[in-house]
C-alpha positions in Angstrom: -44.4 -95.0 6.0 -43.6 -91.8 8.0 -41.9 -88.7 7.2 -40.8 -86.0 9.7 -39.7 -82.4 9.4 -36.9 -80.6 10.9 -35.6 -76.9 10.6 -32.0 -76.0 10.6 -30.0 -74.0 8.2 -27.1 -73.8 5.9 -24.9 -70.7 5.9 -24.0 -68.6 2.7 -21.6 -66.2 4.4 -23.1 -65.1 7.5 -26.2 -65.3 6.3 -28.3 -68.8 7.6 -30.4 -70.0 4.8 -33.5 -72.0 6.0 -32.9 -76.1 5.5 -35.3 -78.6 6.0 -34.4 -81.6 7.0 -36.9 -84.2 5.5 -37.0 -88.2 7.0 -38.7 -90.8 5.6 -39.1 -94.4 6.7 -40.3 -96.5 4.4 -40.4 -100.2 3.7 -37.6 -101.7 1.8 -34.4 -102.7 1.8 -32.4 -101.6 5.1 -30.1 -98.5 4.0 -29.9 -95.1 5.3 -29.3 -92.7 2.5 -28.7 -89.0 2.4 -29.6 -86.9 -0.4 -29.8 -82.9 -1.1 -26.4 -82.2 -2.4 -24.7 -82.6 1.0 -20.9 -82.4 1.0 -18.5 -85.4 2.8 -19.2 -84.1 5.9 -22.7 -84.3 5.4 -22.8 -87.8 3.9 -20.7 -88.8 7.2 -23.6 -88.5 9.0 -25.8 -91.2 9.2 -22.8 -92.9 10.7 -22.3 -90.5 13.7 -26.5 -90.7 13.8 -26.3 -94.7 14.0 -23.7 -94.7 16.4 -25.3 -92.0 19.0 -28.5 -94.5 18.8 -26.7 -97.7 19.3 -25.2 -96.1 22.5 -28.7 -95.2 23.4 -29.4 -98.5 23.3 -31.8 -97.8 20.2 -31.7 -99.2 16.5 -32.7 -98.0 13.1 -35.5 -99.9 11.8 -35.0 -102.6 9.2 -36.6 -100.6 6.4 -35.3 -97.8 4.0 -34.5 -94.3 5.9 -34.1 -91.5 3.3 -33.0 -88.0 4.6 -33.6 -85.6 2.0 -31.9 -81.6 2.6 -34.2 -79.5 1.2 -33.7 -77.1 -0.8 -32.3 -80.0 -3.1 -29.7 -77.6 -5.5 -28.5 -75.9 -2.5 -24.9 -76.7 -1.2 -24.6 -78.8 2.5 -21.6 -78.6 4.2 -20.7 -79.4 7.8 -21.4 -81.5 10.7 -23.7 -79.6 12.1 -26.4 -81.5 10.4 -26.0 -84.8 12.5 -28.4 -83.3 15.1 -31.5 -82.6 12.6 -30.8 -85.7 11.6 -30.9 -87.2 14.0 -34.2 -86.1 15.4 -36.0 -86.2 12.2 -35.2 -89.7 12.1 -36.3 -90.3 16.0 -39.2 -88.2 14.5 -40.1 -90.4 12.1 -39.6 -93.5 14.9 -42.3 -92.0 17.1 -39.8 -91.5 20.0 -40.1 -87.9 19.4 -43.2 -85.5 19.2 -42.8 -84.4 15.4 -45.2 -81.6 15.5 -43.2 -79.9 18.4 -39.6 -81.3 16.9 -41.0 -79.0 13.6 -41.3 -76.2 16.3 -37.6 -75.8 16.9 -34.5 -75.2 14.4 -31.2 -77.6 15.7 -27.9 -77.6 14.6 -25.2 -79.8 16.2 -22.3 -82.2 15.7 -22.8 -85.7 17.5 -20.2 -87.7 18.9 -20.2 -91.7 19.0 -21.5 -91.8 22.5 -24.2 -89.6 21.5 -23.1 -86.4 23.2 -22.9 -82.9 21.2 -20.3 -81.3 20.2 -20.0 -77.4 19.3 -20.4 -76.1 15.8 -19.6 -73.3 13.5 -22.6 -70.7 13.1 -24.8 -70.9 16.1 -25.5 -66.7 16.6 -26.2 -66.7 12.9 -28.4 -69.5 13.0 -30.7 -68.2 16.4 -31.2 -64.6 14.3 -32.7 -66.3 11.9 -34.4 -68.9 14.0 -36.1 -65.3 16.3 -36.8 -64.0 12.4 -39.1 -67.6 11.7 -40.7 -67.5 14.5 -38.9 -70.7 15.5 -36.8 -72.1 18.5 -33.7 -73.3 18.7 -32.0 -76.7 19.6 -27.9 -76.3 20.3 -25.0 -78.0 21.8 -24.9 -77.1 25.7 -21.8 -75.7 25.0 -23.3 -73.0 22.7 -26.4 -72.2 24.7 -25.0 -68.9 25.9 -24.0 -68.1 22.5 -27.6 -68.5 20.8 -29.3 -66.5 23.9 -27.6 -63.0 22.5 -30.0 -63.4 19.7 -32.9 -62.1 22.2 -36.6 -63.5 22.5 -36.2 -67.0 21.4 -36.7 -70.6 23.2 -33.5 -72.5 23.8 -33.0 -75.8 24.4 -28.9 -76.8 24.9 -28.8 -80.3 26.2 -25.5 -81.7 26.4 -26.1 -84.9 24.6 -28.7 -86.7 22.7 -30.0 -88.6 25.1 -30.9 -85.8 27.3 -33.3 -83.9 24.7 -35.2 -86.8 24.4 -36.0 -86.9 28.4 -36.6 -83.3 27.6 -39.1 -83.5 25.2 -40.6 -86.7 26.7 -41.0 -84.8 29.7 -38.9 -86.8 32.7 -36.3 -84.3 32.2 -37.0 -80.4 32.2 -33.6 -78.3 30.6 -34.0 -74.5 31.9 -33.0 -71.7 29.3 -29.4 -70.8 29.1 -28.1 -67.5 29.8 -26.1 -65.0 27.9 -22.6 -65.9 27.8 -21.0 -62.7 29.2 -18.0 -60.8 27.6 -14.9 -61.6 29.5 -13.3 -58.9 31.9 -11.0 -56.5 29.7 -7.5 -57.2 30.5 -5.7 -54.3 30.0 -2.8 -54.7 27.1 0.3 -52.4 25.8 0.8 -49.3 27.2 1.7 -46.2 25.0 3.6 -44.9 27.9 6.0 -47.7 27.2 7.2 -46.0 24.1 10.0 -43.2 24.8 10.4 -40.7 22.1 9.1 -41.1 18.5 6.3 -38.1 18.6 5.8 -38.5 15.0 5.0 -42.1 14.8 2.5 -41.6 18.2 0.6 -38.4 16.8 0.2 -41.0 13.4 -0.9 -43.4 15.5 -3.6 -41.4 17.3 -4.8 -39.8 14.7 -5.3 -43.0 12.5 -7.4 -44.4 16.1 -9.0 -41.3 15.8 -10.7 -41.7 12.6 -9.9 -45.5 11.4 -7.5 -44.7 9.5 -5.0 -47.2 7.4 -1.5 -46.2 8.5 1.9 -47.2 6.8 5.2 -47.5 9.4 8.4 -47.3 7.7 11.6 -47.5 9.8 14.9 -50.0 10.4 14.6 -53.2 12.3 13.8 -53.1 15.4 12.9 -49.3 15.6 9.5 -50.0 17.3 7.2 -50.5 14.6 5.4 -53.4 16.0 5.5 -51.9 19.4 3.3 -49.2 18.3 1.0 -51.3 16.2 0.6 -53.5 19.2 -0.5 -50.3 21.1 -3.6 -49.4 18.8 -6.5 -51.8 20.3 -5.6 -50.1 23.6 -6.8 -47.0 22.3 -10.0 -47.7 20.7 -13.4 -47.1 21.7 -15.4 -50.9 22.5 -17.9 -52.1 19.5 -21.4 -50.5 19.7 -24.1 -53.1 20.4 -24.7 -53.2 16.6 -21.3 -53.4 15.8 -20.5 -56.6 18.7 -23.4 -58.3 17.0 -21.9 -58.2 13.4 -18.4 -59.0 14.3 -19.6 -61.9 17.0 -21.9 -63.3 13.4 -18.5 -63.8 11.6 -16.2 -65.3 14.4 -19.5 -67.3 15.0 -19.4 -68.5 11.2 -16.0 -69.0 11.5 -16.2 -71.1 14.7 -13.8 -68.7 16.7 -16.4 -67.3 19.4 -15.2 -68.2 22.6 -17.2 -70.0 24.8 -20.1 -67.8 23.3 -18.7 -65.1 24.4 -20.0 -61.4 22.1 -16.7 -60.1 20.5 -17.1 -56.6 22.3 -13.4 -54.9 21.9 -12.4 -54.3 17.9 -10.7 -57.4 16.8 -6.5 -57.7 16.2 -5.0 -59.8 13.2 -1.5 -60.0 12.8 -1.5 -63.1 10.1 2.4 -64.1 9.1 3.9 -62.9 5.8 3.5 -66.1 4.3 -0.2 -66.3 4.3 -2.1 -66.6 0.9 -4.6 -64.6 -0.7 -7.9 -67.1 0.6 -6.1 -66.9 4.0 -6.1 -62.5 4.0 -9.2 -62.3 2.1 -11.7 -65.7 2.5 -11.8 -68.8 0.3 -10.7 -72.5 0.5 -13.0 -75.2 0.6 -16.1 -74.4 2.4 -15.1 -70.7 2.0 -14.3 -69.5 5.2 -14.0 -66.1 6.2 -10.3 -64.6 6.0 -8.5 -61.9 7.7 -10.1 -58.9 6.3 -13.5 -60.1 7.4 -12.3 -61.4 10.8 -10.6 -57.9 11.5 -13.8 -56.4 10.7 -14.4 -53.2 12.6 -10.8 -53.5 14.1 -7.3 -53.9 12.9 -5.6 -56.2 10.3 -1.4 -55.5 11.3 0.6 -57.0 8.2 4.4 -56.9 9.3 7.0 -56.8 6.9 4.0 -56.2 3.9 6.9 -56.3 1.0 6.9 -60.0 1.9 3.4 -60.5 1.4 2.6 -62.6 -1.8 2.2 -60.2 -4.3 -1.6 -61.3 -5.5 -2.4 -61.0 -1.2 -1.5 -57.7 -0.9 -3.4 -56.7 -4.5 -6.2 -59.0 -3.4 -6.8 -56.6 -0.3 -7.9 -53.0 -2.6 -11.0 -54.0 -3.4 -12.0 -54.8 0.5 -9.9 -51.4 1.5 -12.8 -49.5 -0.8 -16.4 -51.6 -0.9 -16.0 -52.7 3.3 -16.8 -56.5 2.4 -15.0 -59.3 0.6 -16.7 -61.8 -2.1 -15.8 -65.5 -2.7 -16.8 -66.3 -6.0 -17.4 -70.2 -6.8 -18.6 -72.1 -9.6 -22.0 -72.5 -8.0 -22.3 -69.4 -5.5 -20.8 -65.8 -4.5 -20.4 -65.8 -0.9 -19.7 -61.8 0.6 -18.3 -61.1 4.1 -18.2 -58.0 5.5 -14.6 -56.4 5.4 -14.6 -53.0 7.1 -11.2 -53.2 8.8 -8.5 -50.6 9.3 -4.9 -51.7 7.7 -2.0 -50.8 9.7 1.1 -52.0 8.1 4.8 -51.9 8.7 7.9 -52.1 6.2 11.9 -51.7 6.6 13.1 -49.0 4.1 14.7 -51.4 2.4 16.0 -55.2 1.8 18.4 -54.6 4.6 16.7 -52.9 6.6 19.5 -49.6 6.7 18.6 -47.5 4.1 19.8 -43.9 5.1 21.9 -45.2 7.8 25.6 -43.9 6.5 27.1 -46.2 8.7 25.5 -49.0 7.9 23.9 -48.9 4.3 24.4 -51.3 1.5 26.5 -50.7 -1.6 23.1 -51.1 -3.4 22.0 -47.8 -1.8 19.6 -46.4 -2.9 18.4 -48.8 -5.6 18.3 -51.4 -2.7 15.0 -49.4 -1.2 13.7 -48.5 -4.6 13.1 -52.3 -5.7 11.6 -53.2 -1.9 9.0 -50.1 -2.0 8.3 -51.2 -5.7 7.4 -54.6 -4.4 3.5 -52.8 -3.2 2.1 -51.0 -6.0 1.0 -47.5 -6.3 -2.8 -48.5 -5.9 -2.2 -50.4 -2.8 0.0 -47.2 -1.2 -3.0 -44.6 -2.5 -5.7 -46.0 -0.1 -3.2 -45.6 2.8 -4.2 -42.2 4.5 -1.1 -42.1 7.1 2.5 -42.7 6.7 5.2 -42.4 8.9 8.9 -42.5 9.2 9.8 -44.5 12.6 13.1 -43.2 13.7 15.1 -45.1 15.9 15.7 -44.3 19.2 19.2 -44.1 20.6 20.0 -46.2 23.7 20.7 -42.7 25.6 17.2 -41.8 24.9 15.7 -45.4 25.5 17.7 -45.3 29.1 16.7 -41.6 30.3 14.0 -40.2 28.8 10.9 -39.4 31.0 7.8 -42.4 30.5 5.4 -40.9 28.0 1.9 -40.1 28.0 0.2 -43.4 28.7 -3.2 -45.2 26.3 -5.5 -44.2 29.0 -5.3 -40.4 28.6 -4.7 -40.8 24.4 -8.0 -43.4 24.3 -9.9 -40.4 26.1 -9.1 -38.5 23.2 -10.0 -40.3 21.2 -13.3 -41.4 22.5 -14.3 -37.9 22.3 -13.7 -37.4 19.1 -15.3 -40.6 18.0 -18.2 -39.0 19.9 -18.3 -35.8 17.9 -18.4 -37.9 15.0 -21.5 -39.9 16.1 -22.8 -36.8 17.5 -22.5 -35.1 14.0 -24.7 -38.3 12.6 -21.6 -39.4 10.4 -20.1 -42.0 9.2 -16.3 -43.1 11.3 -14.1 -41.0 9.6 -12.9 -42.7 7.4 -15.9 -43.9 5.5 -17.5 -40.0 5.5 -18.4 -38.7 2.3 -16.6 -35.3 1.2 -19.3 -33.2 0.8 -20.1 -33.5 4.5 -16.7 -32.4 6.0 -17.0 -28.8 6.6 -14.0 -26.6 5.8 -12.5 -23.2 6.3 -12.3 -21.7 3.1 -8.8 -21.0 3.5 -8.8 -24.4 4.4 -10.0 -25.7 1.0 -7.9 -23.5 -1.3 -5.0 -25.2 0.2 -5.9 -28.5 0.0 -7.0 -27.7 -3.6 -3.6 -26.6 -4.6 -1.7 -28.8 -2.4 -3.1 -31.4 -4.5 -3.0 -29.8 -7.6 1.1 -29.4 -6.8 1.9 -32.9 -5.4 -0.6 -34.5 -8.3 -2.3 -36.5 -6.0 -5.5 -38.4 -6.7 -8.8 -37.9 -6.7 -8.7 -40.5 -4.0 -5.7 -39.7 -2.6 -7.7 -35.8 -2.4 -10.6 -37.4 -0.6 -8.3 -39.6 1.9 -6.5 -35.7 3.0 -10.0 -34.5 3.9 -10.6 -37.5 5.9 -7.3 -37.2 7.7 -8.1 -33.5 8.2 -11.7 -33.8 9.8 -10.1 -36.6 12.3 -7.3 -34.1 13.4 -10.1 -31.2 14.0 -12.1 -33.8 16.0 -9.0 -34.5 17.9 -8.3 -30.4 18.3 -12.4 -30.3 19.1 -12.8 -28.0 16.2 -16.1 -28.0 14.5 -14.5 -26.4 10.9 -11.6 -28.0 9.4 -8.6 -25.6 9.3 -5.7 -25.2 7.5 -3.3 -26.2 9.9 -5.4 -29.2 10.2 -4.7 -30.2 6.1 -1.3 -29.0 6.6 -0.5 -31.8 9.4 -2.6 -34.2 7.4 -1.0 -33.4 3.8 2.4 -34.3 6.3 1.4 -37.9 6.9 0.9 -38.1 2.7 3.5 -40.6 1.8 4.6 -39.5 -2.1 6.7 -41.8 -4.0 8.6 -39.9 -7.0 6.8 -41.3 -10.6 3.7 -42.5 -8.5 0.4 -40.2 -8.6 -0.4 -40.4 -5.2 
């Protein structure tokens, strides 16, 4: 009888929890059994592992071969088990060394032929590998991904057959490199959009200080264009903040070619999508929208049509920064610190305050589509903006517009001021550390008092305010600067906003 011991992980959010992968060959009836509360992906395995050993030319022994996922009361799920497997079970056949196979943490999906294929949660998996004081064993594919995680030992053979040469020493596999961010491609230009200087000064100042940011206007006025225009004028990721967002697309298997998310991510999910899809859930419970916008931008488009229970779904994220998936048998949290920019026609058809084109439902017609997103939703939204259409006169001859470079240099330099002031983005600052005029304060304290907004809705002005002085390069929040922000308020009549 032998047993064997291999590391690898299971994931709990983008967290890797420690696995080990126990084999023992015993005598006994021939069967392969898999035990440890694996899931059907799991249980699929000794099938892939048979057939990669067959087309090695190799064959599981005649006796009993139990693979036991410890800890036992711990959830398994997906392929990337095979490869532990795998080698535990060459382990336990002598073909491999098992004191150095216990030496290294492998996670990988095998194909027929025995080659590997890439899997969800690599990054994830090689920070926690450097934290055990372990190395790593990966799909080739994935060897530049794992290397981000710093000081660790790779190996990322491209199939099965080529680790064992490896570790049996007639075939050496050198370290893989970092996978390096892709070249920048430039994207929209602001210059692109002729007139609307309300909806652009929004726009900034939301980039400015992450700020969510509401665009209400007719079809086709350009709201889309502008929100399209936003990741052009944000600063890139710190290091820090590339690693987080990189963990989660890693977890969620959407890390290109290993590739560090280094520019603040864009999702623009369709109305129809669910409330798992925007905030995490199904299944295996994947990460949803809100967690894969993470330190960027999650653009809804025509948010009335969102499913009611989506859009409610999304207040909780708005405020904590992270998102939790609560099962039966474990609460799985994501990180959710994303910046909401959403757009909205004034009304079902799309013309309300158009005389020349409005509905004989006027204005009922726009009160029953702005009541489709509740008050709560509307009160964590610090900007809102009327998108006026341009007319084709103005679309034809007006002169191009100030273009994102110039606009993202301002607002690099006011995101500096804010690191240099040892804050928090904007956004997420605390009250008591915004510094206002005192003429400043009054005024906010009875413009609120007057237009019964909410504590919150109190807070979100200040916010606004200190990301319009950083713009300005004012150190002391004026009163001109909670005037303009008290501008972008959006009030609905009967709502305490």
């Amino acid at each position: 009888m032998s047993i064997a011991r291999i590391p690898s992980f299971a994931f709990s959010g983008i967290e890797a929890v420690p696995v080990e992968v126990q084999v023992q060959i015993a005598p006994g009836l021939p069967s392969f059994l898999v035990v440890g509360l694996p899931d059907k992906a799991v249980g699929e395995a000794r099938e892939r592992v048979r057939a990669a050993l067959t087309a090695m030319g190799l064959a599981l022994p005649p006796k009993r071969v139990i693979v036991n996922l410890a800890p036992a009361d711990l959830l398994k799920e997906g392929s990337h088990f095979d490869l532990p497997i795998a080698l535990g079970v060459l382990a336990a056949m002598e073909v491999l060394p098992g004191e150095e196979m216990a030496q290294f943490a492998a996670l990988g999906e095998l194909s027929l032929d025995g080659r590997l294929n890439p899997v969800a949660g690599v990054l994830p998996a090689a920070i926690a590998a450097v934290a055990l004081d372990l190395g790593l064993i990966c799909p080739g594919a994935q060897g530049g991904e794992a290397a981000w995680a710093g000081q660790i030992d790779i190996v990322a053979p491209a199939d099965l057959l080529s680790l064992i040469n490896h570790f049996r020493g007639t075939q050496m596999l050198g370290p893989p490199a970092p996978a390096m961010p892709p070249v920048a491609v430039g994207g929209p230009d602001l210059a692109d959009v002729k007139g609307m200087e309300s909806a652009r000064r929004a726009l900034e100042i939301a980039a400015a200080g992450a700020h969510n940011l509401l665009l209400i206007g007719p079809p086709g006025g350009g709201k889309s264009m502008l929100a399209a225009r936003l990741p052009g004028l944000l600063p890139d990721l710190t290091p820090a903040e590339a690693l987080e967002v990189s963990m989660i697309h890693s977890v969620a298997g959407m890390l290109e070619e290993g590739r560090l998310v280094m520019r603040p991510p864009y999702r623009e999910p369709h109305h129809s999508a669910s409330m798992a899809a925007l905030t995490g859930g199904g299944q295996r419970a994947r990460p949803g929208e809100v967690s894969l916008a993470h330190r960027g931008v999650l653009f809804l488009d025509e948010l009335p049509e969102f499913p009611r229970p989506a859009l409610e779904a999304l207040r909780q994220p708005m405020e904590a920064g992270r998102t939790t998936v609560s099962r039966a048998s474990a609460h799985i949290t994501y990180p959710a610190r994303f910046q909401l920019v959403a757009a909205m026609n004034p009304c079902r058809c799309g013309h309300l305050g158009d005389a020349t084109r409005e509905c004989s439902r006027a204005p009922r017609c726009g009160e029953d589509y702005l009541n489709r997103i509740s008050g709560p939703l509307l009160d964590r939204i610090d900007l809102t903006v009327m998108v006026q259409p341009v007319s084709p006169a103005e679309l034809s001859r007006a002169p191009t517009g100030e273009g994102s470079a110039a606009v993202a240099a301002r607002i690099a330099a006011a995101r500096h001021r804010q690191r240099e002031r040892g804050d928090a983005i904007n956004a997420e600052i605390e009250p008591g550390a915004i510094t206002l005029a005192a003429e400043a304060r009054a005024f906010a304290e009875q413009a609120a008092e007057k237009l019964r907004l909410s504590a919150r809705g109190f807070t979100r002005i200040l916010r606004v305010g200190r990301s319009i002085a950083d713009l300005a390069g004012a150190a002391t929040v004026r009163r001109e600067h909670i005037a303009e922000a008290l501008a972008f308020r959006h009030r609905i009549p009967g709502k305490s906003l």
